[in-house]
N, C-alpha and C positions, 0 to 999 in steps of 0.2 A: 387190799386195794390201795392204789397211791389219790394223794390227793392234788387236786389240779394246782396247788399253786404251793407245793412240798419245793422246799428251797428259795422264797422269795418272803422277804423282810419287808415289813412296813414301818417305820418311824410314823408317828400321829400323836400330830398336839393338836387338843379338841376338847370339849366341854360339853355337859348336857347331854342331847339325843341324836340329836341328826347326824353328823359326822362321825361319831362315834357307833352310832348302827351299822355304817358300813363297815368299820372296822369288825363289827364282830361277825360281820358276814364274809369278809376276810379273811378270818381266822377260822372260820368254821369250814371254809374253802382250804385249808391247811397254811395260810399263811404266817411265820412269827410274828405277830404283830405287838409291840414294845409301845405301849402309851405313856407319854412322857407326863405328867402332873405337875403344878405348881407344889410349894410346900402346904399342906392342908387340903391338898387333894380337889380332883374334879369338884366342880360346887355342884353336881347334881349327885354327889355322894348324900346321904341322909334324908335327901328329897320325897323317899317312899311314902306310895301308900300303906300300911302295917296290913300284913298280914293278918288273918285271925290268929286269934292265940294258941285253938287246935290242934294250926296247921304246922307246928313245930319251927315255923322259918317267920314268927311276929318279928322279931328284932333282925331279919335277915332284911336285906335292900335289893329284894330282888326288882324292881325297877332297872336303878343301876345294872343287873345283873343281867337282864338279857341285855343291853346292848355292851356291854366290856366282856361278856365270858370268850374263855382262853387267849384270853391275851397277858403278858404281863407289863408289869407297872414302875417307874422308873420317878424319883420324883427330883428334879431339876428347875431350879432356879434361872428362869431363863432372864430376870432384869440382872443380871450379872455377867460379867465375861465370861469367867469361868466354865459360869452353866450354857452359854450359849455356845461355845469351845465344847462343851460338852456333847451337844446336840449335836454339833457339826460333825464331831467323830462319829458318834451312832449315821448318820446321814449319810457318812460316806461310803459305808458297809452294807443299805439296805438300796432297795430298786424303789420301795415306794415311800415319799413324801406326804402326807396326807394333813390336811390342819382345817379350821374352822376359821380363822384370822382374820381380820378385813386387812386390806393390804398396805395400811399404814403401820401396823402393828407386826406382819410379815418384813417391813424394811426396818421396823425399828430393831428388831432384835436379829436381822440380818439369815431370816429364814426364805423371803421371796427367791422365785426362781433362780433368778441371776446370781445372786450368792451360794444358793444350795447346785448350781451346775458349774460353780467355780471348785466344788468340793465332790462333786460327782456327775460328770456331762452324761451318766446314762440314766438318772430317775426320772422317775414320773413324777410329778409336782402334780397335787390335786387341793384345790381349795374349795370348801364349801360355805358361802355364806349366806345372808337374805337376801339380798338384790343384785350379786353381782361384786365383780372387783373396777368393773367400767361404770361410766355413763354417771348424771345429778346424784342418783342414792346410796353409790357406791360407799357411802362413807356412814351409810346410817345402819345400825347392828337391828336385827331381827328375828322373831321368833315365830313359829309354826301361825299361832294365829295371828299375827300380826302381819308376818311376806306373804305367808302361803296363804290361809282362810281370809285372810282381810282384803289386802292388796292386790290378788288377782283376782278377784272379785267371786270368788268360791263363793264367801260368807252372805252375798246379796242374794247369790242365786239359787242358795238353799233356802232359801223364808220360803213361808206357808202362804202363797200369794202377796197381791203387790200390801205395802205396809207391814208383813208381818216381825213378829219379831226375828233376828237375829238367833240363831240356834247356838247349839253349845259344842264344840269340837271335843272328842276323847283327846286324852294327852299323847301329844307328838305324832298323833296320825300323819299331819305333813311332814315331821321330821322323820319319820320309818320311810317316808315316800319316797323322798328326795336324797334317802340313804341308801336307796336301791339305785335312784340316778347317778349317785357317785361312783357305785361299784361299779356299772355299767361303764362309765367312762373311765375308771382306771383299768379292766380288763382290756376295754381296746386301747388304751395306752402303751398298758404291757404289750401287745400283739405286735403295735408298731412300733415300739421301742426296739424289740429283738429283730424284729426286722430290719429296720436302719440302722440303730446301736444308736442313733440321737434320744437325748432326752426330751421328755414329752412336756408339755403344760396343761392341763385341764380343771375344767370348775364347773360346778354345777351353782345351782339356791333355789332359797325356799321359793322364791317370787316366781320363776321360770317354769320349775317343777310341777306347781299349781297349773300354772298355765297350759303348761303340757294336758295335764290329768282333764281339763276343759277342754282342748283338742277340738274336739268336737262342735262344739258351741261357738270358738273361735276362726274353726275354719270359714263361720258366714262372719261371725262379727267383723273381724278383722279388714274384711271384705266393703261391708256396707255400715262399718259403727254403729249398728242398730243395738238397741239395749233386747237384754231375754226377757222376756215376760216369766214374771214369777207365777205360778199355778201351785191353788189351792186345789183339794180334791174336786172340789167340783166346779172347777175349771181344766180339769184335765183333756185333751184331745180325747180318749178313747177310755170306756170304760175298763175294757179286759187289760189295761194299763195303767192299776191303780192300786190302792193301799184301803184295806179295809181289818174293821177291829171284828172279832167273831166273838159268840158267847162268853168265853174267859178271861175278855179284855184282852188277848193275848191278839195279834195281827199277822194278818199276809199280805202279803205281795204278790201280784198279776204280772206278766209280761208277755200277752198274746197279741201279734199283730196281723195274721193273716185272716180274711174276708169273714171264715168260720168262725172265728174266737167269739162271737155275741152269742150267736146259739150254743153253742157246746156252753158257757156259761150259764146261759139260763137255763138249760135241761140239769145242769148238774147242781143248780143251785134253786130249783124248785120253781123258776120261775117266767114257761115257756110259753104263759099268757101274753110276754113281753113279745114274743116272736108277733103278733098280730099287731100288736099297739100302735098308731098309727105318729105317734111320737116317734117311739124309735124306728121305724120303717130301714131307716137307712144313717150312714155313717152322721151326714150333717146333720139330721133330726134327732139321733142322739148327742151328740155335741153342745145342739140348742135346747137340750132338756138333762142335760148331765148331771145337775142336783136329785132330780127327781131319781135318774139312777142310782145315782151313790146313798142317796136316802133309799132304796130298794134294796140293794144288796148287801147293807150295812144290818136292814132288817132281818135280811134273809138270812144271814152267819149267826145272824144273835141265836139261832136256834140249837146251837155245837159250838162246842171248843174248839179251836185252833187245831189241835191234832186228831179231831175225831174228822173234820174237813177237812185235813192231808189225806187221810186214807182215800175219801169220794174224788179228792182233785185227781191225786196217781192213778185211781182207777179209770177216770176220763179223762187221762190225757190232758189236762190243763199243765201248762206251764207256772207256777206258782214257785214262792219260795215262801218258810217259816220268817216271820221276823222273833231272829231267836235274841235273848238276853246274854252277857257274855258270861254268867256261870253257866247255860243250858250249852253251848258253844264249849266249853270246855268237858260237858260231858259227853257231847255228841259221837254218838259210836261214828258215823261216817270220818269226824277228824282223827278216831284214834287209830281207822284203818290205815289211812293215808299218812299215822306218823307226825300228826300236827304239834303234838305236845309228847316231845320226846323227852327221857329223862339222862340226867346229868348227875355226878357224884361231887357233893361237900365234902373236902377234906373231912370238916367235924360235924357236919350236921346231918350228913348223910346223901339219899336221893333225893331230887325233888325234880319238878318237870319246867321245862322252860318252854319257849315259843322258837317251833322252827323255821329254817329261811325258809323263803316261800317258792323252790326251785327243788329240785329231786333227780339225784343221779342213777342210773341203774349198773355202773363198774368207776365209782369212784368213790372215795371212801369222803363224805362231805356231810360232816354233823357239827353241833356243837361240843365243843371237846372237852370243856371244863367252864370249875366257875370264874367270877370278875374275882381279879385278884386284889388282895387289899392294897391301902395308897403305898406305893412304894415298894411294897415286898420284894422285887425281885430286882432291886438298884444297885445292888455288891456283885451276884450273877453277872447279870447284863452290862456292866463298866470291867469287871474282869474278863468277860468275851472280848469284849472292844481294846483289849490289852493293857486296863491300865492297872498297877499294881497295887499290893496292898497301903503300902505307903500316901501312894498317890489318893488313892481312895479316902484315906484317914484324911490329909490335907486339903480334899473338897468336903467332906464334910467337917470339917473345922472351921472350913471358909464360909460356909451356910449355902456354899454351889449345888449340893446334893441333899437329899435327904440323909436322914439315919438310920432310915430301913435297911 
């Protein structure tokens, strides 16, 4: 099977998570994609959480590792001519431009648009940063919880009701997010590149992306400035719309919104006394006694574990989901049918399973293809593609323009 994007190059100078996710979701789409490094390598090289020791890959940086696999690694001194003459040749050979930059550091080293379509007028230029390359914050660098959780007011609207505390973000959730927004806009880029044959401009961040992922919430906000009301559980609108912990400490989650959902509840959870209760009678009388519920139902789980109340909900039709933990997530037969944690081969350390894109083709060959390559490995390769010789080669690394990989 071919893969959709078999013959198209990406050059990407990028750091950390976010920009660099989309790259590996480019490459898994079949793209070459050649990551340029400073000398000393991305700085989220080393950043790992350690494996267990068990698991054969302790000393391995699989972090790093899903968002860089199959791509390779080039490492370029860009505060030098040399290495930016460097760049410029790879750049003129590939379709796609990709960087994390803020766009004073894009003119510094002479990679913004205008220079990079003075060296190739048909790339896609794609820049990802926190806020934007326009407008006051343009100039201020950002990170997942800081543009995305912070700044778009994610991190307000997830508290536990009004005052509560500030929750805690997994690492780079917003930057996996916003690494999807990229990809998104450099395919339609590619679309309309070949179709015009102009080169394209496009940028996404963190601050926007968030914003997006609220949608919903903004579609009134935006509207009328009103702030959201933070809800604790028992402030919730609806009870069959709620979070409750069951006998093993272990929790679920409700998502029933039609008329039915309070009975089918209560018959499935022992407690169809409520169906008369002159409290809950009706939607707004339970709303106004919603403690009392959530203290009911919270009672009524304590009597089963979490999975022995999956079986009772699937059998009546309740809408529920597990709140799973993410080692119970990685054993989940449902993700391994669907292929969620596909495996990949280490040169020297062998198998191991990574995290797949989150999209599935049924006649195109779209997997991850290999692992992150170390800083630099493939800098002699990838400058002898781009024509330069062995000579030339020795003389940038001489100069300190290249690495020595």
């Amino acid at each position: 099977m071919a893969a959709p994007l078999d013959g198209v190059r990406v050059i990407e100078i990028d750091s950390w998570m976010a920009a660099p996710s989309a790259g590996a979701l480019l490459a898994d789409l079949g793209a070459d994609v050649i990551k340029i490094e400073p000398p000393g390598g991305d700085p989220m090289r080393g950043n790992q959480r350690p494996a267990k020791v068990d698991s054969g890959f302790k000393d391995y940086d699989l972090q790093f590792d899903v968002d860089n696999r199959g791509k390779r690694s080039i490492v370029v001194a860009l505060d030098t001519d040399e290495g930016v003459a460097v760049a410029h040749r790879l750049v003129a050979s590939a379709q796609v431009f990709m960087c994390n930059l803020l766009i004073q550091r894009q003119q510094k080293y002479r990679l913004d648009p205008a220079s990079l379509f003075g060296i190739n007028p048909h790339l896609v230029h794609a820049t990802l940063t926190g806020y934007g390359t326009t407008g006051p914050d343009a100039w201020r660098p950002g990170y997942d919880v800081t543009a995305f959780f912070g700044r778009s007011g994610l991190y307000d609207a997830m508290r536990e009701g009004e005052g509560g505390t500030v929750p805690m973000a997994r690492p780079a959730q917003g930057d996996h997010t916003t690494g999807l927004a990229m990809l998104g806009s450099i395919l339609a880029a590619l679309r309309l590149m070949e179709r015009t044959g102009e080169g394209q401009v496009v940028e996404t961040s963190l601050y926007e992306t968030a914003v997006w992922t609220q949608a919903s919430d903004y579609g009134v906000t935006a509207v009328d400035n009103a702030p959201v009301r933070r809800r604790a559980r028992h402030e919730m609108l609806t009870i069959t719309g709620n979070r409750f912990p069951c006998g093993d400490g272990k929790w679920v989650v409700f998502n029933m919104m039609d008329k039915g959902a309070f009975e089918r509840l209560c018959r499935t959870i022992g407690t169809e006394e409520w169906l008369t209760d002159e409290r809950f009678r009706d939607a707004s009388s339970r709303y106004r006694n919603m403690r009392a519920l959530v203290e009911g139902v919270d009672a009524a789980l304590a009597a089963k574990s979490r999975d022995e109340w999956g079986v009772i909900f699937d059998k009546a039709g309740l809408i529920w989901g597990p709140v799973l933990t993410l080692d119970e997530v990685s054993r989940d037969p449902h993700a391994h049918a669907i292929g969620l944690f596909p495996e990949i081969e280490h040169p020297e350390l062998g198998r191991y399973r990574t995290v797949n894109a989150p999209f599935r083709f049924a006649t195109a060959d779209v997997r991850p293809r290999g692992s992150a390559p170390t800083v630099g490995a493939n800098t002699r390769a990838i400058l002898a593609e781009a024509g330069y010789t062995e000579a030339e080669i020795q003389r940038l690394q001489g100069s300190g323009a290249i690495g020595a990989a």
